[in-house]
C-alpha positions in Angstrom: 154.4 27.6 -19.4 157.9 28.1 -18.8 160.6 29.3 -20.9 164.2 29.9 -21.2 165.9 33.2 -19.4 168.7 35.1 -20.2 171.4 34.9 -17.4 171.5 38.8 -17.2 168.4 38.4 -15.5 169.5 36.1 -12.5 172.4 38.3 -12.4 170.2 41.0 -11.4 168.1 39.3 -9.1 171.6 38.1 -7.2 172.5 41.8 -6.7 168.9 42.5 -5.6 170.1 39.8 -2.6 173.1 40.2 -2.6 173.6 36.2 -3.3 174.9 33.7 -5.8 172.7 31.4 -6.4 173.9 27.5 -6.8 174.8 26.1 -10.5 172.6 23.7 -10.9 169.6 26.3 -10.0 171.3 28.8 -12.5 171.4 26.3 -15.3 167.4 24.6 -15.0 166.4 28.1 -14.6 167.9 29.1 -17.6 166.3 26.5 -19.7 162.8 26.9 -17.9 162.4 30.1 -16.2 159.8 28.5 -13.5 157.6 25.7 -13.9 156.6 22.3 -11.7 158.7 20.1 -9.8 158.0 16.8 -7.5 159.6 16.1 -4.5 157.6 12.6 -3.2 153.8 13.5 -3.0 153.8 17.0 -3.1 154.3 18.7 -6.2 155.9 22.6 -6.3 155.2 25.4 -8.4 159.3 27.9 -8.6 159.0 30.8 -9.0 160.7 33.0 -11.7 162.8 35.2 -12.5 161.9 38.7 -13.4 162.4 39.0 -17.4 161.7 42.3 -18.7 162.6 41.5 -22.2 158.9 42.1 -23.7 155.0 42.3 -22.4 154.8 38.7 -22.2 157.9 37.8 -20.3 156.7 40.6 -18.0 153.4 39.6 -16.9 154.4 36.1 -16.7 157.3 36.6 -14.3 156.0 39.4 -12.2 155.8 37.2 -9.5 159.5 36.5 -9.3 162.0 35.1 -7.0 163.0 38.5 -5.5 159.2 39.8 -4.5 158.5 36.3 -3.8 161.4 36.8 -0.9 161.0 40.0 0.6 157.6 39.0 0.8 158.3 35.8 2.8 160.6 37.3 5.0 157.4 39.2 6.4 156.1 36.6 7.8 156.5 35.3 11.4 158.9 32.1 11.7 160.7 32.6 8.2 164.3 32.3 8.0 165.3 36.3 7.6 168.4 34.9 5.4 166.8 32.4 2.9 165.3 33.0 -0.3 161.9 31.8 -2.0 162.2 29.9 -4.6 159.0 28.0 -5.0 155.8 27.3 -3.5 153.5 24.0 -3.2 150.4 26.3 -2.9 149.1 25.3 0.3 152.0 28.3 2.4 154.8 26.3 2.2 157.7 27.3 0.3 160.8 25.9 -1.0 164.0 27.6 0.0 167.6 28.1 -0.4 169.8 29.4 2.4 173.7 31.2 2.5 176.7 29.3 3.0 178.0 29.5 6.5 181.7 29.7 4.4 180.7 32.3 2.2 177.4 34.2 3.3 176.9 36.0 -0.4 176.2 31.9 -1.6 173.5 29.9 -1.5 174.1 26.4 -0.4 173.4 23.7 -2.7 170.8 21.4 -0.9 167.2 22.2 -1.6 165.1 22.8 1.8 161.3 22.7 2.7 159.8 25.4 5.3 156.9 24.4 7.1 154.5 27.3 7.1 152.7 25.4 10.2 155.8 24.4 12.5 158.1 27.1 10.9 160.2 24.0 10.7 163.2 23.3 7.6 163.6 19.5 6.1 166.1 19.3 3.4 164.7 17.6 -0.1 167.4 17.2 -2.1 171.1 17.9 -1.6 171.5 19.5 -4.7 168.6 20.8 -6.7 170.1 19.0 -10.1 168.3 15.9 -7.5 165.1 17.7 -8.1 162.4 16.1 -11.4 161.5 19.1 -13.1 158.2 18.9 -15.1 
C-alpha cells in the first residue's frame, strides 16, 4: 500500500545520483510513495523511495529507487545513465534518463527498457500522462 513521503527523502536519493528528478515524479511520489501504474496492457509496479522515518516505512521501501538503480546498471544492455523507477515484473523496467542540456536532470518523458532487445520506447512525455492506481 503506498503512502505519502516526505521530500527530504527524494532529496537524499537525488544526491545519492547525483540527479533532479522531474516535477511531476516529485509531486505523485510525494502523495504515494510507490504503487501501480498502467501504461496500455501492461501494468507497472515504481519503486520507492527509501523512508527511514519508522520500522514500517523501512521495510516497506527497502527496495527503493536508488538500490533498484545501481542494481540495474549491472546488467548487460542497461543504459549506465538512467535510473529505475519501476518494474512490470516480468525484467523490464521503467526508466528516466538525464537531460542532454543539463546532465544532473532527468528528462520529463517516461521510457520503457526492453530487458529482451535492450531497446527504449518512450510511454508518456511526461509522467503527470501516466494513471496511477
Amino acid at each position: 500500500m503506498p503512502f505519502p513521503v516526505d521530500v527530504a527523502f527524494i532529496t537524499a536519493a537525488e544526491r545519492e545520483l547525483g540527479l533532479k528528478f522531474p516535477a511531476s515524479f516529485v509531486t505523485r511520489m510525494t502523495r504515494q510513495n510507490g504503487g501501480e501504474l498502467v501504461c496500455g496492457a501492461e501494468s507497472w509496479d515504481l519503486f520507492t523511495f527509501f523512508d527511514t522515518s519508522d520500522r514500517t516505512r523501512i521495510s516497506r521501501t527497502c527496495n527503493d529507487i536508488v538500490r533498484e538503480t545501481r542494481a540495474a546498471r549491472k546488467r548487460p544492455g542497461f543504459p549506465t545513465d538512467a535510473v529505475a523507477i519501476g518494474t512490470n515484473g516480468c525484467g523490464d523496467l521503467l526508466i528516466l534518463l538525464p537531460q542532454s542540456a543539463t546532465p544532473n536532470a532527468l528528462r520529463h518523458d517516461v521510457l520503457w527498457w526492453d530487458h529482451e532487445t535492450d531497446q527504449v520506447t518512450c510511454l508518456a512525455d511526461d509522467f503527470a500522462d501516466l494513471e496511477s492506481r
